[in-house]
TORDRENSE-184734 format. One record per residue: x, y, z of N, C-alpha, C in turn. Coordinates in pm, whole numbers, always signed. Layout:
% residues N
neast/nnorth/nup/caeast/canorth/caup/ceast/cnorth/cup
X/Y/Z/X/Y/Z/X/Y/Z $
...
% end
This chain:
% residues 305
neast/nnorth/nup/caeast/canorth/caup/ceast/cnorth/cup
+8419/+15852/+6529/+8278/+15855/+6492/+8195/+15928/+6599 $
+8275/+15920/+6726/+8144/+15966/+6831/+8225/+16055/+6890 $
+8183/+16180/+6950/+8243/+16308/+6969/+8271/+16254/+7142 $
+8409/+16293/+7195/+8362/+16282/+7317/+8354/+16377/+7440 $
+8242/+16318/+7525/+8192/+16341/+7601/+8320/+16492/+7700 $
+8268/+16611/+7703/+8372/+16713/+7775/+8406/+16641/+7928 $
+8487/+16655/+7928/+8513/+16634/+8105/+8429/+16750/+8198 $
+8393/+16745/+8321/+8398/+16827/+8400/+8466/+16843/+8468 $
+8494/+17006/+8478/+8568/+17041/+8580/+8532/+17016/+8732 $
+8661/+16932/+8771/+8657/+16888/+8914/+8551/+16968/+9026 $
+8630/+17107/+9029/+8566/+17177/+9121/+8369/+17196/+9097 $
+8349/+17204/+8941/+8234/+17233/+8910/+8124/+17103/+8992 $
+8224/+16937/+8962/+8151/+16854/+8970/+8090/+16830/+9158 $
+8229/+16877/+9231/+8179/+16890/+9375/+8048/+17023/+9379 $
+8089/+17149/+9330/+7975/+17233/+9357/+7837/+17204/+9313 $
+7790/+17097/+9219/+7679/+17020/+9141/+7689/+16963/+9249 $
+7745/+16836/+9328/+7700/+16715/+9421/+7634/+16804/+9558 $
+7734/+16909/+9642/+7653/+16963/+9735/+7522/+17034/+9758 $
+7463/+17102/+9652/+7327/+17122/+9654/+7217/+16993/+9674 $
+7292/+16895/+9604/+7098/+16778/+9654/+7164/+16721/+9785 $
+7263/+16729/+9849/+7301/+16669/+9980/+7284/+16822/+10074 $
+7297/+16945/+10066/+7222/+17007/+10119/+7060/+17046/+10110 $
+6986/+16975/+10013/+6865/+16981/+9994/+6795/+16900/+10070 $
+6876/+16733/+10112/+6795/+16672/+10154/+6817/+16692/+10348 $
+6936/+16767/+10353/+6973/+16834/+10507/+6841/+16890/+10571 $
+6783/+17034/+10455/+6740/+17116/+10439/+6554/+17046/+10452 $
+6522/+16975/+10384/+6392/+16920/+10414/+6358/+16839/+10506 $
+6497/+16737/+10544/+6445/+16642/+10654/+6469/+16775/+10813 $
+6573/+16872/+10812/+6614/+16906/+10936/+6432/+17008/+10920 $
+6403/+17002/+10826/+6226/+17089/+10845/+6147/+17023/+10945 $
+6124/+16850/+10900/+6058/+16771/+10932/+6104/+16802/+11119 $
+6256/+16814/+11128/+6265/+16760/+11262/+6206/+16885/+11331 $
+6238/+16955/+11301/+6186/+17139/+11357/+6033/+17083/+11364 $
+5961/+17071/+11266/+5817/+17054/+11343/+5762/+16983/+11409 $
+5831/+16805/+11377/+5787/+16743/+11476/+5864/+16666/+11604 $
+6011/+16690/+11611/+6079/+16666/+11692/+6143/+16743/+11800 $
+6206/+16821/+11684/+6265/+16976/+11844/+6150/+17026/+11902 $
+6143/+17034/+12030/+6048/+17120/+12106/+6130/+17254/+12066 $
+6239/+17303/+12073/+6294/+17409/+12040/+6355/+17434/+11907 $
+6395/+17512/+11805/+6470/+17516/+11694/+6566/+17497/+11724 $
+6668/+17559/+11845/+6809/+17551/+11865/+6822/+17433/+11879 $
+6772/+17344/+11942/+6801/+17156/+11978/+6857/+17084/+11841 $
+6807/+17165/+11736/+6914/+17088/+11611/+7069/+17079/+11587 $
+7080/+17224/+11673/+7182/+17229/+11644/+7299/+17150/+11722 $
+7202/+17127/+11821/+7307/+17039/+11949/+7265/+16890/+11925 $
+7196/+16848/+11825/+7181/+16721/+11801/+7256/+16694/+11648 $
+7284/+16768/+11624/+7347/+16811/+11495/+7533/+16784/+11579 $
+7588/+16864/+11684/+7682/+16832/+11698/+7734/+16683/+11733 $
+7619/+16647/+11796/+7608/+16525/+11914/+7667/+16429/+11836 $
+7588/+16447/+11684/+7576/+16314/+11564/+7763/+16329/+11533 $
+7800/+16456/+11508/+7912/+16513/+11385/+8005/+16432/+11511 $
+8009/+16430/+11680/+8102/+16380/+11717/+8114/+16221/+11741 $
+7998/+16190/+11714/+7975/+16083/+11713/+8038/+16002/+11559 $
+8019/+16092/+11414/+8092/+16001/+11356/+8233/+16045/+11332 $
+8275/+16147/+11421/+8470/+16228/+11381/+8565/+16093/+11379 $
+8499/+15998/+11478/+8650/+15869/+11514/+8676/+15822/+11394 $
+8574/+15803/+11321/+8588/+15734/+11210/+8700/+15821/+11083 $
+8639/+15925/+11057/+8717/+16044/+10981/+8821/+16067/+10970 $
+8894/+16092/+11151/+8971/+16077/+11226/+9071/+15977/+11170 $
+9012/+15858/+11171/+9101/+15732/+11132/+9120/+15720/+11017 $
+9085/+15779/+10929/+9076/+15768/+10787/+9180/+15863/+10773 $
+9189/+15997/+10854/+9298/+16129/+10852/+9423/+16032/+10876 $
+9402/+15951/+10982/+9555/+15914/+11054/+9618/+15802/+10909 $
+9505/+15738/+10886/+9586/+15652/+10783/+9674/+15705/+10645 $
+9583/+15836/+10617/+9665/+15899/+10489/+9748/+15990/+10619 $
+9829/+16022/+10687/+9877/+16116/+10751/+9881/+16236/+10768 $
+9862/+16267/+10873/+9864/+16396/+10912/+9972/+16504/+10928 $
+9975/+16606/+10857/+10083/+16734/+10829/+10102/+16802/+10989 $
+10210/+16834/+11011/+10189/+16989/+11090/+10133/+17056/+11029 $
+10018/+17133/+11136/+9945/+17257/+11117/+10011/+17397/+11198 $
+10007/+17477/+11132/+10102/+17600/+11151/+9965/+17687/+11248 $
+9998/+17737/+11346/+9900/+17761/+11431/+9747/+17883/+11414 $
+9812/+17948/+11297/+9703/+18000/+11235/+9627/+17915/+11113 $
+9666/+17830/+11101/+9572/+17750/+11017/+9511/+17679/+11091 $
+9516/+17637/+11227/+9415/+17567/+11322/+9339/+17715/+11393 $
+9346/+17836/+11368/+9283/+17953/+11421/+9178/+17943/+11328 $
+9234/+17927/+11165/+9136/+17972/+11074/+9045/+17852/+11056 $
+9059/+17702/+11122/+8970/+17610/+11135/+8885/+17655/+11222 $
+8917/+17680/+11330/+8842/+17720/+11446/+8747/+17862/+11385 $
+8833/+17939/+11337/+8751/+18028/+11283/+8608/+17975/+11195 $
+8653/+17919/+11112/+8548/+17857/+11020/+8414/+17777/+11071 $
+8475/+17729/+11224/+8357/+17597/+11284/+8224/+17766/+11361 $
+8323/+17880/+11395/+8207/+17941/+11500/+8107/+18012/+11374 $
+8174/+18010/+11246/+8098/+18111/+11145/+8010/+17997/+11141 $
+8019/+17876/+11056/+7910/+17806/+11009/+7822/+17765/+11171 $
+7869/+17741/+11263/+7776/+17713/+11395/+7679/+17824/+11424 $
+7717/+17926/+11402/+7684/+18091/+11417/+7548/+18079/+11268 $
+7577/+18087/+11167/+7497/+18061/+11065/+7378/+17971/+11078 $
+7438/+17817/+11133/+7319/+17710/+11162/+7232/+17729/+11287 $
+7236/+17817/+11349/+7157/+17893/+11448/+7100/+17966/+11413 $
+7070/+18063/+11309/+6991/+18133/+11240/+6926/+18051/+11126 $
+6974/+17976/+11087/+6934/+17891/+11007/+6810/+17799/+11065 $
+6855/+17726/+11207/+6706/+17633/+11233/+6614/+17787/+11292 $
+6652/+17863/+11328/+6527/+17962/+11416/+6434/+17977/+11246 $
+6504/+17985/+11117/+6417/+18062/+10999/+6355/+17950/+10978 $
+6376/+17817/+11011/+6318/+17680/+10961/+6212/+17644/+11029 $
+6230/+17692/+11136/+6106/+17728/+11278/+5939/+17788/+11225 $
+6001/+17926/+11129/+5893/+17988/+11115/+5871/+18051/+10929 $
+5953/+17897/+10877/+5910/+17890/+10725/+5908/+17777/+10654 $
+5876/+17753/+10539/+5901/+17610/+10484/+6109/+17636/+10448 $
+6111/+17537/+10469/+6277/+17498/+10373/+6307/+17523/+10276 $
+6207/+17494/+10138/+6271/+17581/+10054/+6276/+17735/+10015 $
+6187/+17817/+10104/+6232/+17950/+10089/+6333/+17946/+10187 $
+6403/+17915/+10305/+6454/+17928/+10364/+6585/+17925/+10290 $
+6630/+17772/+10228/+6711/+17718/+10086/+6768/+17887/+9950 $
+6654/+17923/+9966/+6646/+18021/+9840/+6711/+18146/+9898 $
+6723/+18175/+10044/+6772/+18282/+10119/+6918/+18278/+10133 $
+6961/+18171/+10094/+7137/+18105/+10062/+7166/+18214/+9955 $
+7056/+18227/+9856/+7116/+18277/+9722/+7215/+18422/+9736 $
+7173/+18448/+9874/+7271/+18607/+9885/+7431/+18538/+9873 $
+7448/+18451/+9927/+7621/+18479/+9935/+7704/+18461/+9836 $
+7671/+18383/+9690/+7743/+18449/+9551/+7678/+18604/+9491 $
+7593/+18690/+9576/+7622/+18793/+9581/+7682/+18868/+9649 $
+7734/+18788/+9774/+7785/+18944/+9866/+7961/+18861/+9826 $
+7974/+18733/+9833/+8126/+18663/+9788/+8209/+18750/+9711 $
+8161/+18811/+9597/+8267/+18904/+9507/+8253/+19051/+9604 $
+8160/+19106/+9677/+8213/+19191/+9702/+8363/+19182/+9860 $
+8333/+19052/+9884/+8435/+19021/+10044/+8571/+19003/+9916 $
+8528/+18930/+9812/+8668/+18926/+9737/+8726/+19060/+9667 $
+8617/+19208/+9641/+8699/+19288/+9605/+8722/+19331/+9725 $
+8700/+19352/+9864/+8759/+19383/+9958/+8911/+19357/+10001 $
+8904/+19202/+9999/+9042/+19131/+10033/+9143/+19177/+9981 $
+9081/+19152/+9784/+9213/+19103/+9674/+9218/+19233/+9584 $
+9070/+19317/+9599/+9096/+19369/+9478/+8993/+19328/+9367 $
+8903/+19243/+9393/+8886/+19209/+9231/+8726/+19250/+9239 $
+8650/+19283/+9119/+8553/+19325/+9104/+8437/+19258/+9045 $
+8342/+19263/+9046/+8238/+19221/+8941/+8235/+19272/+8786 $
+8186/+19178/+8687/+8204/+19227/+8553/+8004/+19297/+8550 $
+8032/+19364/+8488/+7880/+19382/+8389/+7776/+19308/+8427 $
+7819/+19147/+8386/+7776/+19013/+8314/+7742/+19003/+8455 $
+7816/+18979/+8556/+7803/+18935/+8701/+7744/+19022/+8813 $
+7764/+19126/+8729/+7648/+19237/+8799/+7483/+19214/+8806 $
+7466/+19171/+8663/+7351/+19157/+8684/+7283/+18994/+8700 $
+7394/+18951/+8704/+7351/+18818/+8765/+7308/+18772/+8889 $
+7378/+18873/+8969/+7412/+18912/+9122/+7214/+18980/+9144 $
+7227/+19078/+9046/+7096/+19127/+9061/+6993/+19068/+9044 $
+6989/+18967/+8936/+6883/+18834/+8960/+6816/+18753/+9053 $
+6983/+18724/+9142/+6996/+18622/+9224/+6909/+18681/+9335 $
+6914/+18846/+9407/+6843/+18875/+9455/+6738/+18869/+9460 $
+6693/+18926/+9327/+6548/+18972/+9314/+6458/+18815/+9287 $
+6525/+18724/+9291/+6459/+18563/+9296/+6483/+18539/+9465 $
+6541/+18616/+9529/+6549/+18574/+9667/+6403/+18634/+9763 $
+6419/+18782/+9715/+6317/+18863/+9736/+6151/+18818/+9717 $
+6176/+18746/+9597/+6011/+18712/+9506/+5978/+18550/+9627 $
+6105/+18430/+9641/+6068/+18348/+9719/+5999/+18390/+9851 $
+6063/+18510/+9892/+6046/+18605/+10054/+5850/+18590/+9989 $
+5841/+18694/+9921/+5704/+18771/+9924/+5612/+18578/+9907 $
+5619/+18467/+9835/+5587/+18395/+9824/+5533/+18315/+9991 $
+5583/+18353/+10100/+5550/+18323/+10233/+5431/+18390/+10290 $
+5325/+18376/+10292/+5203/+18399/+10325/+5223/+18528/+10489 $
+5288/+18488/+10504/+5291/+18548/+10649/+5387/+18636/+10692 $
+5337/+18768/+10668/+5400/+18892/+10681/+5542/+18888/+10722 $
+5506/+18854/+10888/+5575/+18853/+11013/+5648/+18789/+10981 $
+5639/+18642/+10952/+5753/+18537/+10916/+5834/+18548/+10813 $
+5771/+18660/+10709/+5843/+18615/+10586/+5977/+18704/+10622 $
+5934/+18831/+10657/+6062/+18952/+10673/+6185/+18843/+10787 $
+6160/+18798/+10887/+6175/+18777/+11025/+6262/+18665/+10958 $
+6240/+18570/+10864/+6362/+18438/+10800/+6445/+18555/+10690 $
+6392/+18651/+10627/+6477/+18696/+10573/+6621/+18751/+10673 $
+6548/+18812/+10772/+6680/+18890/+10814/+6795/+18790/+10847 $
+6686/+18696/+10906/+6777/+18604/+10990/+6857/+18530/+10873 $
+6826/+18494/+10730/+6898/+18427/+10695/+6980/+18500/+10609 $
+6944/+18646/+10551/+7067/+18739/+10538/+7221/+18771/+10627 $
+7143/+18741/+10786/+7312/+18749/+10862/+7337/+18617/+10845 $
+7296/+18477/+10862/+7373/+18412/+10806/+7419/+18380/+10663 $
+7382/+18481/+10552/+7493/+18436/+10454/+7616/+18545/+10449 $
+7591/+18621/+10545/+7645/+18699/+10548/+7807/+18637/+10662 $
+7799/+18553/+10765/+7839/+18476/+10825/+7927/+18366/+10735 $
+7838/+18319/+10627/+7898/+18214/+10523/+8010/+18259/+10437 $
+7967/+18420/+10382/+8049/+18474/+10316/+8169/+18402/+10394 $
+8207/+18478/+10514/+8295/+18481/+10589/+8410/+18366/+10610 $
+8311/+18259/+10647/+8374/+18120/+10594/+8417/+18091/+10446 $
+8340/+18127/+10363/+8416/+18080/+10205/+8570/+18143/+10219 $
+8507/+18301/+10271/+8680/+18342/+10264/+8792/+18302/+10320 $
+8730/+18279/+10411/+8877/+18185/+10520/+8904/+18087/+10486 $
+8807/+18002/+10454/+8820/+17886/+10416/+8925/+17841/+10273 $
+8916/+17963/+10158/+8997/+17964/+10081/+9154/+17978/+10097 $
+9176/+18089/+10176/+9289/+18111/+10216/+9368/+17981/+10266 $
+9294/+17907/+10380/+9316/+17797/+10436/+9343/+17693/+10373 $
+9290/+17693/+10276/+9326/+17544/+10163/+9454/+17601/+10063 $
+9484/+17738/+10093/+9599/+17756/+10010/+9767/+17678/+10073 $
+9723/+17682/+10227/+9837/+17621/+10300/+9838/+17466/+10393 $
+9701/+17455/+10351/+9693/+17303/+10429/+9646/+17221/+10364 $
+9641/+17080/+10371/+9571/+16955/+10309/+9438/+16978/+10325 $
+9377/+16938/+10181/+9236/+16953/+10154/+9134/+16846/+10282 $
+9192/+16762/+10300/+9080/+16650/+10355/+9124/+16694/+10488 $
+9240/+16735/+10561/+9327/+16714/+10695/+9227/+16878/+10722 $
+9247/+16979/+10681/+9129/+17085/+10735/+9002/+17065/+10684 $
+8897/+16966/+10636/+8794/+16976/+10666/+8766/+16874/+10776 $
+8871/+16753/+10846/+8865/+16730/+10981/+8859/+16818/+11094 $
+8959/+16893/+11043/+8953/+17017/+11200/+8801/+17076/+11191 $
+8763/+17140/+11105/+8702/+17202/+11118/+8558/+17103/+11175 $
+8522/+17003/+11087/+8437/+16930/+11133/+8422/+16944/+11295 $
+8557/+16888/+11334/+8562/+16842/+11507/+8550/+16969/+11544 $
+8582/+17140/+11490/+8524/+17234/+11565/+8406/+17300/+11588 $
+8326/+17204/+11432/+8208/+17248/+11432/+8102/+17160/+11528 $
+8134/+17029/+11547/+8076/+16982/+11640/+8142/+16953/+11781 $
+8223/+17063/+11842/+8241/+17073/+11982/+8183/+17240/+11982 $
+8164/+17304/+11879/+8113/+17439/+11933/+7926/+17374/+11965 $
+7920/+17343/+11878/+7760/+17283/+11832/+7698/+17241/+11977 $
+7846/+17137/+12004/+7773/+17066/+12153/+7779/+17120/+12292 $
+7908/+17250/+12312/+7928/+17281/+12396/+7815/+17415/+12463 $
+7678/+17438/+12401/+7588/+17470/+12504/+7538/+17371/+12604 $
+7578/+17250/+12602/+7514/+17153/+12683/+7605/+17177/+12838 $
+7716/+17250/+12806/+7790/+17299/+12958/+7661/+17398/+13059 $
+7512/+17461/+13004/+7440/+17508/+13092/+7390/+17415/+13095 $
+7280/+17416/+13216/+7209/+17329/+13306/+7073/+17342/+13243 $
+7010/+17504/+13195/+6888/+17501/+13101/+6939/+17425/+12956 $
+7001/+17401/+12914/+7015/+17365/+12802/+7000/+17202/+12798 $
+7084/+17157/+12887/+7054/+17018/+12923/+6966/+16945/+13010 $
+6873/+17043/+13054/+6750/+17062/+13127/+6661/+17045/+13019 $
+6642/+17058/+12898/+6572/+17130/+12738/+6575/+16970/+12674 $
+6721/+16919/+12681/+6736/+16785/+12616/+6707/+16672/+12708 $
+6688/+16704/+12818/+6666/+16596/+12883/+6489/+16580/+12879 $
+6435/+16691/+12814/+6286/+16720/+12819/+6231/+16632/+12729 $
+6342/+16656/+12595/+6283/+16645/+12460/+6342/+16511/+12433 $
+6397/+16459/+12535/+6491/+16308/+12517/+6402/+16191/+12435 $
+6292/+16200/+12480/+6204/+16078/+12464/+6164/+16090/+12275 $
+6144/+16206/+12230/+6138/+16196/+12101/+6237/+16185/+12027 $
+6400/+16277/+12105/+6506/+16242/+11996/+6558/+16097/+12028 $
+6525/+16017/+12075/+6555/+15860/+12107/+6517/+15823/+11997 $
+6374/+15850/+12019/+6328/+15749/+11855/+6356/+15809/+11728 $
+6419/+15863/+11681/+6476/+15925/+11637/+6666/+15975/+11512 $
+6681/+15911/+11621/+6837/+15851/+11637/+6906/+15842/+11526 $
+6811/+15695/+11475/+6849/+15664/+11301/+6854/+15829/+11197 $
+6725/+15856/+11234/+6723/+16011/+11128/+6821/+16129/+11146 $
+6844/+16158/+11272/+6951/+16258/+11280/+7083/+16174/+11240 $
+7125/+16098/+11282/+7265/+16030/+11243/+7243/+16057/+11108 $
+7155/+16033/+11012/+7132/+16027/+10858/+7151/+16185/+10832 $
+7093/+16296/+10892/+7080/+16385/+10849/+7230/+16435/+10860 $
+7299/+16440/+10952/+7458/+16436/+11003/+7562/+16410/+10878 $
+7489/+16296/+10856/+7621/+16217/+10729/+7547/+16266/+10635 $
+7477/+16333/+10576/+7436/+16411/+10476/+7502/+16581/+10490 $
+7492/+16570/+10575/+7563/+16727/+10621/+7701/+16730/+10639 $
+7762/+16621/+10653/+7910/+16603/+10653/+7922/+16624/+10491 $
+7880/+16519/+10428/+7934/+16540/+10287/+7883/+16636/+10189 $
+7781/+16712/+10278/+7758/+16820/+10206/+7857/+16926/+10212 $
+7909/+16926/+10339/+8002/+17017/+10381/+8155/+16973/+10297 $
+8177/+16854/+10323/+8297/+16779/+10218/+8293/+16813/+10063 $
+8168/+16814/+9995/+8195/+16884/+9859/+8223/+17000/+9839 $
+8154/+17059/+9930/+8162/+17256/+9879/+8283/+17256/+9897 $
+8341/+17173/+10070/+8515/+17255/+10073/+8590/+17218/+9990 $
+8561/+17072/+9927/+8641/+17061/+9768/+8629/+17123/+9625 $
+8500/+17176/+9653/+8493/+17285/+9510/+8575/+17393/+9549 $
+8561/+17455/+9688/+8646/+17542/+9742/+8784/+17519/+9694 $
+8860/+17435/+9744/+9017/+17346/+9705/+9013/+17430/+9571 $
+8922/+17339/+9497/+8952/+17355/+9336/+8926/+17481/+9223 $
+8799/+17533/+9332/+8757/+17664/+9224/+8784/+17776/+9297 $
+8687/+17849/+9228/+8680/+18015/+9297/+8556/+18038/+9390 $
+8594/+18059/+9463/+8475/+18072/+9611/+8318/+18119/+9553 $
+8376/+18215/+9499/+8227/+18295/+9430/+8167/+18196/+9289 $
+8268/+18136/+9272/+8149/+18023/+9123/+8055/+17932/+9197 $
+8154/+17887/+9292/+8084/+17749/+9385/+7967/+17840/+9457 $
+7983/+17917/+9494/+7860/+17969/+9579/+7734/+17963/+9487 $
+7785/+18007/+9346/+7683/+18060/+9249/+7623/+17945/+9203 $
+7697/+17821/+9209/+7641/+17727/+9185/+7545/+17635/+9254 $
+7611/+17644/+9403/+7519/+17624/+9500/+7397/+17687/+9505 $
+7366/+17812/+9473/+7256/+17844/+9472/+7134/+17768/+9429 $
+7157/+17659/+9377/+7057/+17573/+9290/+6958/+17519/+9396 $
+7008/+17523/+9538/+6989/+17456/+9649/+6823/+17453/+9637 $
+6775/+17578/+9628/+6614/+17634/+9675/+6554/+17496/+9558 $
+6592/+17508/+9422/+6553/+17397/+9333/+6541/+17243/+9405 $
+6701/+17211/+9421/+6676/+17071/+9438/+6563/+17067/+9548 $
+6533/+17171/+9671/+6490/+17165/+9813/+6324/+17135/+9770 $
+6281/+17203/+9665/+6173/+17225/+9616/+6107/+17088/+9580 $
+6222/+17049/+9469/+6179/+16951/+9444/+6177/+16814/+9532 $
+6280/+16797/+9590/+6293/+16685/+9696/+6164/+16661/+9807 $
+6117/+16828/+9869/+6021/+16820/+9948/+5929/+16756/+9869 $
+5903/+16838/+9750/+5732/+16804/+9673/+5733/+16659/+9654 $
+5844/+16606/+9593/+5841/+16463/+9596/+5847/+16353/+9736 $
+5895/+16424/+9825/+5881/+16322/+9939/+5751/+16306/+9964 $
+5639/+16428/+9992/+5544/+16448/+9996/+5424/+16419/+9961 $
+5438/+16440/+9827/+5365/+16341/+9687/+5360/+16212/+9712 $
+5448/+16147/+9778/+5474/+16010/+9770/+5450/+15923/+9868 $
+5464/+16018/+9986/+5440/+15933/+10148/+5337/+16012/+10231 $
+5318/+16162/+10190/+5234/+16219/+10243/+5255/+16298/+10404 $
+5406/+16196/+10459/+5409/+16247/+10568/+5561/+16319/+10542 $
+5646/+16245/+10521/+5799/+16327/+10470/+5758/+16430/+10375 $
+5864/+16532/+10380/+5843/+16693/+10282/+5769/+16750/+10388 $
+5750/+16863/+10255/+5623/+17010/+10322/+5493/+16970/+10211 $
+5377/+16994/+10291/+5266/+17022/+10193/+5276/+17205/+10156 $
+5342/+17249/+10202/+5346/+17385/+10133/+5389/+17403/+10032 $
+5464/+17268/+10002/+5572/+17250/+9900/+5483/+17295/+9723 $
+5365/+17254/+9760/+5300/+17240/+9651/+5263/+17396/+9572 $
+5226/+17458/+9716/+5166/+17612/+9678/+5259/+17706/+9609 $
+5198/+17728/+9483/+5245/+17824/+9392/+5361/+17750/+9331 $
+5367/+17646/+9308/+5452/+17544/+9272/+5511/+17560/+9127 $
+5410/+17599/+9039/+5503/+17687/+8889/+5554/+17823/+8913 $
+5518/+17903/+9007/+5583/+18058/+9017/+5717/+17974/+9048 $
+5708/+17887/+9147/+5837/+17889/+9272/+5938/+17812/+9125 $
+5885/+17715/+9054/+5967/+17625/+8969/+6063/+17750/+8863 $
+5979/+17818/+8827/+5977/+17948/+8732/+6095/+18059/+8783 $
+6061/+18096/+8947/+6168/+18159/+8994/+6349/+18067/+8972 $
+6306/+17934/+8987/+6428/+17875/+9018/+6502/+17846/+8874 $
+6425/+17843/+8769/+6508/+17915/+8656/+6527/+18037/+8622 $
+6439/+18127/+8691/+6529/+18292/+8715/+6679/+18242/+8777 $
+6698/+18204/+8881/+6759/+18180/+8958/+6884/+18085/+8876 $
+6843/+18018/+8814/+6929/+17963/+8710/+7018/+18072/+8582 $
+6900/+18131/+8553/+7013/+18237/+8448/+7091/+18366/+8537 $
+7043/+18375/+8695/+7146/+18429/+8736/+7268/+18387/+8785 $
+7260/+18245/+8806/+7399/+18178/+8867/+7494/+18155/+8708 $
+7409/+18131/+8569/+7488/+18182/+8451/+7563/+18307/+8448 $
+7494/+18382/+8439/+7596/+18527/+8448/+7665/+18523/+8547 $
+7636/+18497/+8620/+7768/+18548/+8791/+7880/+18463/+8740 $
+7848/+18308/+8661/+7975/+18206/+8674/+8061/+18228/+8536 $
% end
């Protein structure tokens, strides 16, 4: 009598969960940029501080299902993977510095466009028609969020910066694929975790750097609770994509992720709306163009997928 319900595909259902767990990364790590880091970079080293702070646990969870030999280029291509995304989240808080989050969010949208071209590089394989101009969408909704930033200087200045990091990301999807072709899905997103937060933490080996945190100590104290939160949001944000990764094709999940600028949009406007002090009040301005772009942005992640 009752038709049932399609399954989703596995991989699809992780690339759907990581966009609102990178959305809410993406609005609270705003909040901390304006009123906590004296510097943008300090996220990123409070960002590692947290990731090593919860690895024991992970860790123990790895040891109980057991751990494989790793063949020594698959702990290269972990390591590889922790300096791309560390490398990325450094361009990432400087654009968060000097924009709201969700255009920043919407500047992601390059890497299910540049993904098929690193994959016809690698493998060979090309874009269709269909994905051509989906690709071309995805831009020109990246471009329209850009011009949507009031401020000349800032708007170009997060673009570039967040063009080399998706350009950086590319980089990781690709390795990252390869990598799950020869190792356990959960056992390399441990490594990588623990490499992403010992690269993260290891500027604290200079004396200005820990000169910087010892400045800004008194606000990230109180604090504490929120970055740990933002951490374990960023862990499992990072835990879905690499399982859509596992399961799909690098370039769908990207395309799907793109949704990010949406959920970011909306999450801010609603924190905002509601408490007045969590979110952006920028969130609001031009609030049907930006909603409007993000279903542009929607019929281009259709065609690309």
């Amino acid at each position: 009598m009752f038709e049932a319900i399609p399954e989703i595909p596995i991989w699809l259902a992780f690339a759907l969960a990581s966009p609102a767990f990178w959305a809410i990364v993406h609005v609270l790590d705003a909040y901390c940029v304006d009123r906590i880091f004296e510097r943008p970079w300090m996220g990123l080293i409070t960002s590692g501080l947290c990731t090593l702070a919860i690895l024991p646990a992970i860790w123990l969870i790895l040891a109980v299902e057991g751990i494989e030999p790793m063949r020594w280029k698959n702990i290269f291509q972990c390591v590889a993977c922790g300096i791309l995304f560390v490398a990325s989240q450094r361009l990432y808080f400087q654009a968060l510095s000097i924009t709201e989050s969700g255009i920043v969010a919407a500047y992601w949208n390059f890497i299910p466009l540049l993904l098929p071209v690193g994959s016809y590089l690698l493998w060979g394989e090309w874009l269709t028609w269909r994905q051509a101009g989906g690709s071309a969408l995805l831009v020109a909704g990246s471009v329209a969020f850009c011009l949507l930033d009031g401020n000349l200087q800032s708007r170009w200045s997060a673009f570039g910066l967040m063009l080399s990091g998706g350009l950086l990301q590319v980089a990781y999807f690709l390795i990252q694929k390869e990598l799950l072709s020869e190792c356990p899905a959960f056992q390399a997103f441990v490594v990588i975790s623990t490499s992403i937060g010992v690269l993260s933490s290891a500027p604290l080996i200079a004396k200005p750097i820990r000169a910087a945190v010892r400045s800004n100590w008194p606000r990230l104290r109180s604090a504490i609770s929120l970055l740990m939160l933002i951490e374990a949001a960023d862990l499992i944000a990072i835990a879905t994509s690499h399982y859509a990764v596992n399961h799909g094709i690098p370039s769908l999940v990207a395309a799907v992720e793109s949704t990010i600028p949406g959920y970011t949009f909306l999450f801010s406007f609603a924190l905002y709306a509601t408490t007045g002090k969590w979110g952006e009040q920028e969130a609001k301005d031009h609030l049907f163009l930006k909603l409007s772009l993000v279903v542009l942005l929607a019929v281009g992640v259709w065609l690309v997928s």
